[in-house]
VEXDREN-2710 file (C-alpha; in Angstrom, 1 decimal):
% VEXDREN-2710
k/r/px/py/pz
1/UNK/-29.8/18.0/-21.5
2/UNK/-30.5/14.1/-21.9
3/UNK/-26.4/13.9/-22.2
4/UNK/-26.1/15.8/-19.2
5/UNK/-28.5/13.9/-17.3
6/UNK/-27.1/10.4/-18.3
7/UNK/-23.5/11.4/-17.2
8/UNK/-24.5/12.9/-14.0
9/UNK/-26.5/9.7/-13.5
10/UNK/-23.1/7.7/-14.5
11/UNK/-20.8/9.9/-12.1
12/UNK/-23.1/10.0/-9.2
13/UNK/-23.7/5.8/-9.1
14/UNK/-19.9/5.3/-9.3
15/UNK/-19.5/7.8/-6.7
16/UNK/-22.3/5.7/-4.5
17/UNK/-20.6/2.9/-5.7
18/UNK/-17.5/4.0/-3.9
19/UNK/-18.6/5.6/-1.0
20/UNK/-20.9/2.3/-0.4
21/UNK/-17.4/0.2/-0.3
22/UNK/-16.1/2.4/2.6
23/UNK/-19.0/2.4/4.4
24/UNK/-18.8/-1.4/4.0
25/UNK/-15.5/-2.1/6.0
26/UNK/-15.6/1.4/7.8
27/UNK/-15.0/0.9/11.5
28/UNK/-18.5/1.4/13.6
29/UNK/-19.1/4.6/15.4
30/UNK/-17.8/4.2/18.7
31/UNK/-14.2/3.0/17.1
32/UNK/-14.2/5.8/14.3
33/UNK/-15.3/8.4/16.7
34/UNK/-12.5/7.8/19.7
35/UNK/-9.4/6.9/17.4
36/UNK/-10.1/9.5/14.9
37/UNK/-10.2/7.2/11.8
38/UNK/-10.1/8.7/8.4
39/UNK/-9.5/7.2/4.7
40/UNK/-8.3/9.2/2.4
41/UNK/-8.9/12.6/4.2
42/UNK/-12.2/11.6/5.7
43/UNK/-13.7/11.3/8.2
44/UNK/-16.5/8.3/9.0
45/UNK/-19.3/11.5/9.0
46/UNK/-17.8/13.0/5.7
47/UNK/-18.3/9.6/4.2
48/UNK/-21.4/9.1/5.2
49/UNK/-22.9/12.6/4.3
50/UNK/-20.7/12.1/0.8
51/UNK/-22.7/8.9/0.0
52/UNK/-25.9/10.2/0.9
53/UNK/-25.7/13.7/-1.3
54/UNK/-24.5/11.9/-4.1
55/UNK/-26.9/9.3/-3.6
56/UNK/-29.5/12.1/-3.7
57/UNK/-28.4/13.2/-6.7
58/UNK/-28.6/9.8/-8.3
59/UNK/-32.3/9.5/-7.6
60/UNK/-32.7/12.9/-9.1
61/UNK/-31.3/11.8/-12.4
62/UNK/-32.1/8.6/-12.5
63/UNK/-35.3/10.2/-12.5
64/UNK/-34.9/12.3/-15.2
65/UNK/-33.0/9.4/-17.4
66/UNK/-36.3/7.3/-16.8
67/UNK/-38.3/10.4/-17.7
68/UNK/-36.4/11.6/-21.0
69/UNK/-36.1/7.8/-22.1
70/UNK/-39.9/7.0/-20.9
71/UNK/-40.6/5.5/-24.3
72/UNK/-37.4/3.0/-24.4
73/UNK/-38.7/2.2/-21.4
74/UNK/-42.2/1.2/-22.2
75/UNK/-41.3/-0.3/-24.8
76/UNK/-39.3/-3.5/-22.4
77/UNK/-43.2/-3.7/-21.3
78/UNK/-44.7/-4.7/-24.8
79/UNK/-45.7/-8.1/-26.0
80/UNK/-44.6/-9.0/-29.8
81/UNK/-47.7/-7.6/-30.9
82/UNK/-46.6/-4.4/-29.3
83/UNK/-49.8/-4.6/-26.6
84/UNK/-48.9/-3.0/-23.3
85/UNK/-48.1/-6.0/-20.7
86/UNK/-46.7/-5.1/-17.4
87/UNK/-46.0/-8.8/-16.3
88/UNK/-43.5/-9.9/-19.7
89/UNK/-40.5/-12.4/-19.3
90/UNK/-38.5/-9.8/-18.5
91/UNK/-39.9/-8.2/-15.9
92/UNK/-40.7/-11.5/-14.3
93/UNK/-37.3/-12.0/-14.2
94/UNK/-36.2/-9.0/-12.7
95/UNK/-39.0/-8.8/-10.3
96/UNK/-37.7/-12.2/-9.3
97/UNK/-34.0/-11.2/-8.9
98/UNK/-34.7/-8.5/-7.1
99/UNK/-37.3/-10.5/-4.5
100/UNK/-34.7/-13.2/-4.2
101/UNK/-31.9/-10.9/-3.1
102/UNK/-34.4/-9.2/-0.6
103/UNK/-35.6/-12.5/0.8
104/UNK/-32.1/-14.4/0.7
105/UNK/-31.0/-11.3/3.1
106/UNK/-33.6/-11.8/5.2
107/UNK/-33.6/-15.3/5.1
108/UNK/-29.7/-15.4/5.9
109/UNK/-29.3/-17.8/3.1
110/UNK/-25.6/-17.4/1.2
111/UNK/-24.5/-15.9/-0.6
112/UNK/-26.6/-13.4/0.9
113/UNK/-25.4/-13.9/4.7
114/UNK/-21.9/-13.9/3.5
115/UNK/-21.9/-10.7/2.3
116/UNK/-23.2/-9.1/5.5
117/UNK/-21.0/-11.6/7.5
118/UNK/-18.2/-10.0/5.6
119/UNK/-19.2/-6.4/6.8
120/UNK/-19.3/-7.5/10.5
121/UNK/-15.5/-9.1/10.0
122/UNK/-14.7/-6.0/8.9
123/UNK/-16.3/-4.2/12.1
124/UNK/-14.7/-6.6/14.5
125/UNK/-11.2/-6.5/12.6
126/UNK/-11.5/-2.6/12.7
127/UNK/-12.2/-3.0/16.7
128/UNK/-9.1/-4.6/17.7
129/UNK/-6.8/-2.6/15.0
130/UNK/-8.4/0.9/16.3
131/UNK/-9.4/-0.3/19.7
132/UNK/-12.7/0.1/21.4
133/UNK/-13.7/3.0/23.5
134/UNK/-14.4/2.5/27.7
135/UNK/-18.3/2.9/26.4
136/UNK/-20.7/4.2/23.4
137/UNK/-19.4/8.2/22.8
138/UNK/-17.3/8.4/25.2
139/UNK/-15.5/11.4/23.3
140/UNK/-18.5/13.1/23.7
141/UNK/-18.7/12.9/27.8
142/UNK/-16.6/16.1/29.7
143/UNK/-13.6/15.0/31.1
144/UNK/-15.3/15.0/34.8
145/UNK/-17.9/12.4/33.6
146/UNK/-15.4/10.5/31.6
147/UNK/-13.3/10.3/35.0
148/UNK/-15.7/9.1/36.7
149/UNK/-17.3/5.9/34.0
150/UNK/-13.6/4.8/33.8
151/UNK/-13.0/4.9/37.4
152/UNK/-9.9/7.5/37.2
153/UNK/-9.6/9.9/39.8
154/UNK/-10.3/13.7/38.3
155/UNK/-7.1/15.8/39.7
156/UNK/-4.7/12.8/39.0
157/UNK/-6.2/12.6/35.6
158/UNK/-5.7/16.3/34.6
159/UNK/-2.8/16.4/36.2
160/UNK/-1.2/13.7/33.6
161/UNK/-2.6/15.9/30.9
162/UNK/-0.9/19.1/31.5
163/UNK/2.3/17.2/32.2
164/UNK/2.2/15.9/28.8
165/UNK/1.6/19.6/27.4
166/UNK/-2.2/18.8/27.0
167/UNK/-4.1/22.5/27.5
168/UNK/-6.8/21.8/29.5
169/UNK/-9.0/24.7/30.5
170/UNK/-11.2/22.8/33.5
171/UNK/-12.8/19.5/33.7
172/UNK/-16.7/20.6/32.5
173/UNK/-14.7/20.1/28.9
174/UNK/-15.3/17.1/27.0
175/UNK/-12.8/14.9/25.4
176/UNK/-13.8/15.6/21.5
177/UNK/-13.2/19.2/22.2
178/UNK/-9.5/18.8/23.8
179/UNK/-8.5/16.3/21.5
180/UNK/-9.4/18.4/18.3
181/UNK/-7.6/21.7/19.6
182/UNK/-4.6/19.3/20.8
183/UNK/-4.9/17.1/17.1
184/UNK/-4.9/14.0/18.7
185/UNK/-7.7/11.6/19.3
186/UNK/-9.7/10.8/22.0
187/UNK/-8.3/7.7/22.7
188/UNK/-4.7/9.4/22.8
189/UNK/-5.9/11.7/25.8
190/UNK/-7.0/8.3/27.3
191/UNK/-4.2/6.7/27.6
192/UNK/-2.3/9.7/29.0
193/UNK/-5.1/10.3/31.8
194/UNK/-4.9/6.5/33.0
195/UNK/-1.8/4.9/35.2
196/UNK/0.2/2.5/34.3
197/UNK/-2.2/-0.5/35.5
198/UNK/-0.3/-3.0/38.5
199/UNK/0.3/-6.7/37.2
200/UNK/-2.2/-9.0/38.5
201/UNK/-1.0/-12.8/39.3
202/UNK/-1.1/-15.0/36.8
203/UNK/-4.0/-16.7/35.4
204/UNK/-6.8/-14.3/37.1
205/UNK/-8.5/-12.1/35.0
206/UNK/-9.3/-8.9/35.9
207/UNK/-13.0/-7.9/37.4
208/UNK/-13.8/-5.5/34.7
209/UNK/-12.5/-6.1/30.6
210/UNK/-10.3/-3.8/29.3
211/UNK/-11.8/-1.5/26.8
212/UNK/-11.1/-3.1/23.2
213/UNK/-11.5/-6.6/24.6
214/UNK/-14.2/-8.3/22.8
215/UNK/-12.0/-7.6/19.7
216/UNK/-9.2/-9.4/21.0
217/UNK/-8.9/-13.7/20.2
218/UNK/-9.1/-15.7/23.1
219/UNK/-5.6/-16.9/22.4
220/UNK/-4.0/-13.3/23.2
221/UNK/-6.3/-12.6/26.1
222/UNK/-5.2/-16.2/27.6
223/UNK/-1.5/-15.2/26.8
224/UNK/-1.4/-11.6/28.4
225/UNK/-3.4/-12.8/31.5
226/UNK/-1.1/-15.9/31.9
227/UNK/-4.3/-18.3/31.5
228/UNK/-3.6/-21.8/30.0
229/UNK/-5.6/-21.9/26.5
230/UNK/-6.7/-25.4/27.3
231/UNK/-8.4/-24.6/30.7
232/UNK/-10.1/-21.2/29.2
233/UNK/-11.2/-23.8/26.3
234/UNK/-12.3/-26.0/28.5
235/UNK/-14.6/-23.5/30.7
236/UNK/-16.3/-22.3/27.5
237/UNK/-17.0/-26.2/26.9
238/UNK/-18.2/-26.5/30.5
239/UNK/-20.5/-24.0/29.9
240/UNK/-22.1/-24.9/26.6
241/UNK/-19.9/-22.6/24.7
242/UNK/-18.0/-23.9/21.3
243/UNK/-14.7/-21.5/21.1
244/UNK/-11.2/-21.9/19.4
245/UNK/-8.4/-19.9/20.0
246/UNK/-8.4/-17.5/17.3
247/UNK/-11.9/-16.4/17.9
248/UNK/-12.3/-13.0/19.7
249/UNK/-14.4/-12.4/22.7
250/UNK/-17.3/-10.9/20.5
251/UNK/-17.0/-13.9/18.2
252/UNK/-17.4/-16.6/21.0
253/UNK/-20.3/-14.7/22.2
254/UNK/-22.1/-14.3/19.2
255/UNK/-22.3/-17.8/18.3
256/UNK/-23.7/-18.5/22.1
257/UNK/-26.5/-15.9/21.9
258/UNK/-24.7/-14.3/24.4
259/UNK/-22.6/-11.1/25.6
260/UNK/-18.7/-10.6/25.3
261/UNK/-19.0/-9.5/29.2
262/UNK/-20.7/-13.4/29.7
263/UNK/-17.5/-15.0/28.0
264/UNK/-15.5/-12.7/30.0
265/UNK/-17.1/-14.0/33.8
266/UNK/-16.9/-17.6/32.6
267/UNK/-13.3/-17.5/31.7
268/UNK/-12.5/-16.1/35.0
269/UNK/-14.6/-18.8/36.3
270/UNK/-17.8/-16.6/38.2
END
């Protein structure tokens, strides 16, 4: 049983281990969720409900490690004289790891910050590769609703569906459920409901962003929109706003205390 309980404790961390790295650079929810990402077969739920289970069952046997090697253990507590000491060097020292890595996080002192920097690259890289949805769970609004956020009209809309073979039964269902009988994603039905959107002149932004937006770098959004780089610069700067080119909206607006939709009405100059 103590071989049994050691190995389980062995598989489970690395399995923690693993599932802890994907859930690391996973896309957040709202991306996962309307472009359908999976790794390796998963999906961002199965991972998640994967790394808590397993990390269940590493609390369970760690349990039983500490209670089948209790006297190992108490042992790391004793003096030389073999007197019961809580506080030894030892301990001290991992007491004192242990607080500095909680107080470094919370701190935001490096390496500490770096590593949870690191997980919000990830986020923001996974944003403009998978695209952001119109709003928070959109897959989960009915098509009417969904419509209606986006500003599509509703016949036009379900019209371009059945067109493109997509069976729609009426528009009380929701997106999630038509994309997971048509095995597509959410964001796929998307862009088959929307038109083709008219050009607008050159250097004007658009009222509203784009969904996926504050992913993008200020460099491509000044490129597709036909806005020179040095006057979009230059507005930030204007406005108290450091920026360089290769910075995406939600970048920019992070370091400014401020929103991605902010950056967005001072580069068109409201």
């Amino acid at each position: 049983m103590r071989r049994i309980v050691s190995l389980t404790a062995l598989l489970s961390l690395v399995l923690v281990l693993l599932t802890s790295v994907v859930l690391y650079i996973e896309p957040p929810g709202r991306v996962a969720y309307w472009s359908g990402w999976r790794l390796m077969g998963l999906s961002k739920e199965q991972w998640g409900a994967v790394h808590i289970n397993t990390g269940v069952l590493f609390l369970v046997a760690l349990g039983l490690h500490v209670w089948y090697n209790w006297t190992p253990l108490v042992s790391y507590l004793k003096d030389k004289a073999r007197n019961f000491r809580l506080f030894t060097r030892e301990f001290n020292w991992a007491a004192g790891i242990t607080l500095a890595f909680v107080l470094g996080t919370l701190l935001g002192l490096p390496p500490f910050s770096t590593i949870t920097d690191g997980n919000i690259w990830f986020q923001d890289r996974a944003a403009r590769l998978y695209g952001e949805p119109p709003y928070g769970h959109a897959e989960l609004s009915t098509l009417k609703t969904f419509a209606s956020r986006v500003g599509l009209n509703l016949d036009d809309s379900l019209a371009r569906l059945r067109a493109a073979g997509v069976a729609v039964s009426g528009p009380e269902e929701t997106l999630q459920a038509v994309a997971e009988r048509q095995g597509v994603t959410p964001q796929a039905l998307y862009r088959i409901m929307r038109p083709e959107p008219a050009p607008g002149p050159a250097g004007v932004l658009p009222e509203t962003p784009p969904p996926g937006t504050g992913g993008r770098n200020l460099a491509d959004i000044c490129q597709e929109y036909g806005l020179n780089i040095k006057e979009a610069g230059q507005r930030l700067a204007d406005a108290g706003i450091a920026s360089r080119p290769d910075q995406s909206l939600k970048e920019i607006a992070r370091a400014a205390n401020k929103a991605p939709d902010d950056i967005w009405a001072i580069l068109r100059g409201k």
